[in-house]
C-alpha positions in Angstrom: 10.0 -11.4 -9.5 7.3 -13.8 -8.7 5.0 -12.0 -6.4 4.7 -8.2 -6.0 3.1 -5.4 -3.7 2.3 -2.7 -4.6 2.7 -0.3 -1.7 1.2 3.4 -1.5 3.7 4.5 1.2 6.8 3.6 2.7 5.2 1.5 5.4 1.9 0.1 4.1 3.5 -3.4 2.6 5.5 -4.1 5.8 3.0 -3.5 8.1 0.1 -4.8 6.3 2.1 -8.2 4.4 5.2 -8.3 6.6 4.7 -12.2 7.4 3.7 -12.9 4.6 6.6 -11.8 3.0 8.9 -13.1 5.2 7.8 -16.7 4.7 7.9 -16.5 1.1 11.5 -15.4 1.2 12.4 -17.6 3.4 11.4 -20.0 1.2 13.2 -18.8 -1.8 10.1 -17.3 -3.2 11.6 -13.6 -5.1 9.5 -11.1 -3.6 9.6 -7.3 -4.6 8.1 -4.1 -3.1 7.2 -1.3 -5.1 6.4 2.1 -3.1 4.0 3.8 -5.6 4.4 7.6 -4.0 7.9 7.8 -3.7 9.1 10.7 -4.7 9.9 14.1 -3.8 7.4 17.3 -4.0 7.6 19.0 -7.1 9.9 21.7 -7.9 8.7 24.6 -6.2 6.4 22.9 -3.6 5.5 25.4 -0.9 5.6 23.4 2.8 2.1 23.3 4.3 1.1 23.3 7.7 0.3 19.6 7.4 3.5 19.2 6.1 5.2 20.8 8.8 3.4 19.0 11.2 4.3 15.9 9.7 7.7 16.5 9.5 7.9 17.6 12.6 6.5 14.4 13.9 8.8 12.2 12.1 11.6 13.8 13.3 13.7 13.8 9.9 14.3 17.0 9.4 12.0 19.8 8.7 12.7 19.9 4.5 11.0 17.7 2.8 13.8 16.1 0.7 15.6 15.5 3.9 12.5 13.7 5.3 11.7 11.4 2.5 14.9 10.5 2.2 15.3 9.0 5.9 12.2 7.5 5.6 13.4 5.6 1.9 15.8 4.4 4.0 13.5 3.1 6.7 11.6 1.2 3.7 14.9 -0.1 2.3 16.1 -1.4 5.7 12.3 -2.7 6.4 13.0 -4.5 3.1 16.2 -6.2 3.8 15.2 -7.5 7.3 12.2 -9.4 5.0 14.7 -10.6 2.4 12.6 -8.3 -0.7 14.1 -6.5 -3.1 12.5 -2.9 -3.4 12.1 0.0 -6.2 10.2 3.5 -5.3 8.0 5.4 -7.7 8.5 9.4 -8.8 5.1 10.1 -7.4 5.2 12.0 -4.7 2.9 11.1 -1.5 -0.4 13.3 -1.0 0.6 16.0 1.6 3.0 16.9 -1.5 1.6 16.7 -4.8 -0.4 20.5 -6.3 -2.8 20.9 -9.0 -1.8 20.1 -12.6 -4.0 23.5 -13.4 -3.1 26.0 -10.7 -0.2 24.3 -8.9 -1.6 24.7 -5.6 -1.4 21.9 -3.4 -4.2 19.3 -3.2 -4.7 18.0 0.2 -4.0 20.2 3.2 -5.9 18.3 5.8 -6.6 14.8 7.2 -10.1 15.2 5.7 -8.9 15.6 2.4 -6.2 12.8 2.5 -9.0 10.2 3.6 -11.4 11.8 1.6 -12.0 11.6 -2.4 -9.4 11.6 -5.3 -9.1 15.5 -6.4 -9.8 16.0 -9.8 -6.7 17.8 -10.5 -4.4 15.3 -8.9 -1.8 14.6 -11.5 -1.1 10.6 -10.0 -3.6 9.1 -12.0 -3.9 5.3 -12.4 -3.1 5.8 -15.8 0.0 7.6 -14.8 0.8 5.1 -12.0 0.6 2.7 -14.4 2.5 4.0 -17.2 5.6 5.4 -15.0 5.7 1.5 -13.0 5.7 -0.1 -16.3 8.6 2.0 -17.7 10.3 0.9 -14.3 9.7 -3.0 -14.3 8.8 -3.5 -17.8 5.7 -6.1 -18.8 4.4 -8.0 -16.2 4.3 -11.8 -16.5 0.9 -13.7 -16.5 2.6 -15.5 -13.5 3.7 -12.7 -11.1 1.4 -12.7 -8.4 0.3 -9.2 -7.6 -0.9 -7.3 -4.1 -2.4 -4.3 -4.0 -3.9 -2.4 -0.7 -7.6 -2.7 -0.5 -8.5 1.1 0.6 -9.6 0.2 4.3 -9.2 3.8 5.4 -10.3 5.2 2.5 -6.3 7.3 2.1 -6.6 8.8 -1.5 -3.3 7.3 -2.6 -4.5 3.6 -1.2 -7.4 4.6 -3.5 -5.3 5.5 -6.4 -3.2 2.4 -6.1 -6.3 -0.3 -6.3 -7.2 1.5 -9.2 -3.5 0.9 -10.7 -3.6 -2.6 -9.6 -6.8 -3.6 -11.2 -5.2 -2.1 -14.4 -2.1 -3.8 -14.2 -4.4 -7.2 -13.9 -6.7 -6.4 -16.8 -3.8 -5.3 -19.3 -1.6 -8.3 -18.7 -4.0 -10.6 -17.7 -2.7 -11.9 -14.3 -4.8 -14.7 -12.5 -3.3 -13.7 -9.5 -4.5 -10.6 -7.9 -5.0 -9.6 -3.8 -5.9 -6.4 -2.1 -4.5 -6.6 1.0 -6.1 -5.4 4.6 -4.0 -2.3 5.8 -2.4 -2.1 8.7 -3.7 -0.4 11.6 -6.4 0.9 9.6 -8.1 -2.3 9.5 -8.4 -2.1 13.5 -11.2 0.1 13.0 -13.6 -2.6 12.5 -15.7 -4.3 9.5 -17.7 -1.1 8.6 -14.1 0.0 7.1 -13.7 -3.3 5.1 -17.4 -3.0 4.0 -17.0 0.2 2.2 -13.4 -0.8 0.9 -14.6 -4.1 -0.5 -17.9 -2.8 -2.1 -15.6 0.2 -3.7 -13.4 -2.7 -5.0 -16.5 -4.8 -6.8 -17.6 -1.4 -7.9 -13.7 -1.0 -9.8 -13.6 -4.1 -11.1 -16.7 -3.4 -12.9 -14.7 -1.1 -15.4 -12.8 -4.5 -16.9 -15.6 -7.2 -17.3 -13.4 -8.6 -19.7 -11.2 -9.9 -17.1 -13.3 -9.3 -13.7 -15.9 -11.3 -12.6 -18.1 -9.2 -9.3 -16.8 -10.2 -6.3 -13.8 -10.2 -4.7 -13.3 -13.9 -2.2 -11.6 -13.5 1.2 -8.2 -15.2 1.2 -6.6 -15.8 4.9 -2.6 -15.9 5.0 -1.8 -17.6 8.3 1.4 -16.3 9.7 4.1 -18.9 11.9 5.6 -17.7 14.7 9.1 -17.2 13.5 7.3 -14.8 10.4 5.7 -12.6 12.8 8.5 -11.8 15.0 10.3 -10.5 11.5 7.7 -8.9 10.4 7.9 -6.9 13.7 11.4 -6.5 13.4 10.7 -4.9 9.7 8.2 -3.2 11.0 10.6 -1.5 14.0 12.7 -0.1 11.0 9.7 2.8 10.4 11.1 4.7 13.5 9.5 7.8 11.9 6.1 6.4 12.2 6.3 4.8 15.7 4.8 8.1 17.3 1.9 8.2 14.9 0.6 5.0 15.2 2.1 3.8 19.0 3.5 4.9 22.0 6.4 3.0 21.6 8.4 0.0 20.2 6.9 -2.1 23.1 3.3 -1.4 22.2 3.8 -1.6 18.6 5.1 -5.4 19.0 2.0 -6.1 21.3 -0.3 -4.5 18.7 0.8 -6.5 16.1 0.7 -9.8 18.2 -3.0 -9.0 19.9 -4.0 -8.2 16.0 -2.4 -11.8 14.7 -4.0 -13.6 17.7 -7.6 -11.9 16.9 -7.5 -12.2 12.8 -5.4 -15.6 12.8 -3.6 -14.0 10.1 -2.5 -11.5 7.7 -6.5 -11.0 5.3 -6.5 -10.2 1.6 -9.3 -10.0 -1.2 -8.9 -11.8 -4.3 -10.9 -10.7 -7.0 -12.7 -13.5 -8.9 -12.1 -13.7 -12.7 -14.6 -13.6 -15.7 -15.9 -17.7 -15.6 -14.9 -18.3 -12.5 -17.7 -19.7 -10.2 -19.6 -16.2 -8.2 -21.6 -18.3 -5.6 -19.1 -17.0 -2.5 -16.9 -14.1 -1.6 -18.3 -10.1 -1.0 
């Protein structure tokens, strides 16, 4: 394993990094995926109406177990087509996960997911952390590690920045970049301002390691990488409703989006001695 992402979902990796990816295996660069919220509800989860409505969009069955386990299958085959190897976490995503105090679940609505971190929510970074590193063991100073940024402000993208940063600080990796998620980072540069100032505000908890900004870092993506990335992307049929109309419109999406940002964006955060002058 020489460079891994961290992805909250079963689609955020692919869609945000897919080219990315794809050239580095192509290369034969070894390149892992990690889906941090993974899992299934907990024993006894009661369906909500989100959850319903969810499933009922992805069209993977109406139980939950059912659904998540199609859509670990989309991630799996998204993975193949980009040549990655690819590991899920026991954290379940947010629509599932209850209370550690009164078991009832913790977010129930779009506000909530794209809201703040509830205080009872049992996927801590400190959890994350501990039950990825009884997975993959210690990391090597030389892995190079991706992490989303939190454009779109999704509580798990949150929690998995926070995990990230963790990971860097304990092992002491050089090599750290939040990437832009994809489609939320169509919504414009007000997103990416709040995402990158709560990211220089995180990295302020391991001055030890962290210097205070984080310097924009542009991957540019060749032709041959973004039709695969496409192609891996095509594998989250589940997801095709939520974000496009259609196959069709999500390949011209992707390709208007490459065309305007020349690239796949990412943040990396600039270490304790390294020179401050530039970045956000």
């Amino acid at each position: 394993m020489q460079h891994l992402y961290l992805s909250p979902h079963f689609d955020d990796a692919v869609f945000s990094c897919g080219g990315q990816i794809a050239q580095l295996t192509r290369r034969g660069v070894a390149v892992a995926i990690y889906t941090v919220m993974g899992g299934d509800p907990p024993a006894g989860f009661v369906p909500t109406a989100l959850t319903d409505t969810l499933h009922a969009r992805w069209g993977c069955g109406t139980a939950a177990e059912e659904a998540l386990a199609a859509r670990r299958a989309e991630d799996r085959a998204a993975a193949t087509l980009l040549g990655a190897s690819i590991r899920f976490g026991c954290f379940a995503d947010a629509i599932y996960r209850v209370s550690k105090e009164s078991g009832e679940p913790l977010y129930t609505s779009d506000a909530a997911i794209f809201g703040e971190i509830h205080p009872d929510d049992p996927a801590t970074p400190e959890a994350l952390t501990e039950t990825f590193l009884a997975v993959h063991g210690r990391l090597s100073p030389e892995v190079t590690l991706y992490a989303p940024l939190g454009v779109g402000h999704h509580v798990d993208h949150q929690l998995v920045r926070a995990m990230a940063l963790r990971l860097a600080a304990q092992f002491r990796l050089s090599e750290l970049y939040f990437y832009e998620e994809f489609p939320y980072a169509r919504a414009g540069a007000e997103v990416r301002r709040r995402a990158l100032s709560e990211l220089a505000q995180a990295m302020r908890a391991y001055p030890e390691h962290f210097g205070w900004r984080a310097a924009p870092h542009k991957v540019v993506i060749d032709p041959q990488a973004l039709q695969r990335k496409i192609e891996a992307s095509s594998c989250y049929r589940s997801q095709i409703d939520t974000f496009w109309a259609d196959l069709d419109e999500l390949e011209r999406v992707f390709r208007e989006y490459d065309a305007l940002s020349g690239g796949e964006l990412c943040y990396r955060p600039q270490l304790r001695g390294e020179a401050q002058s530039s970045g956000w």
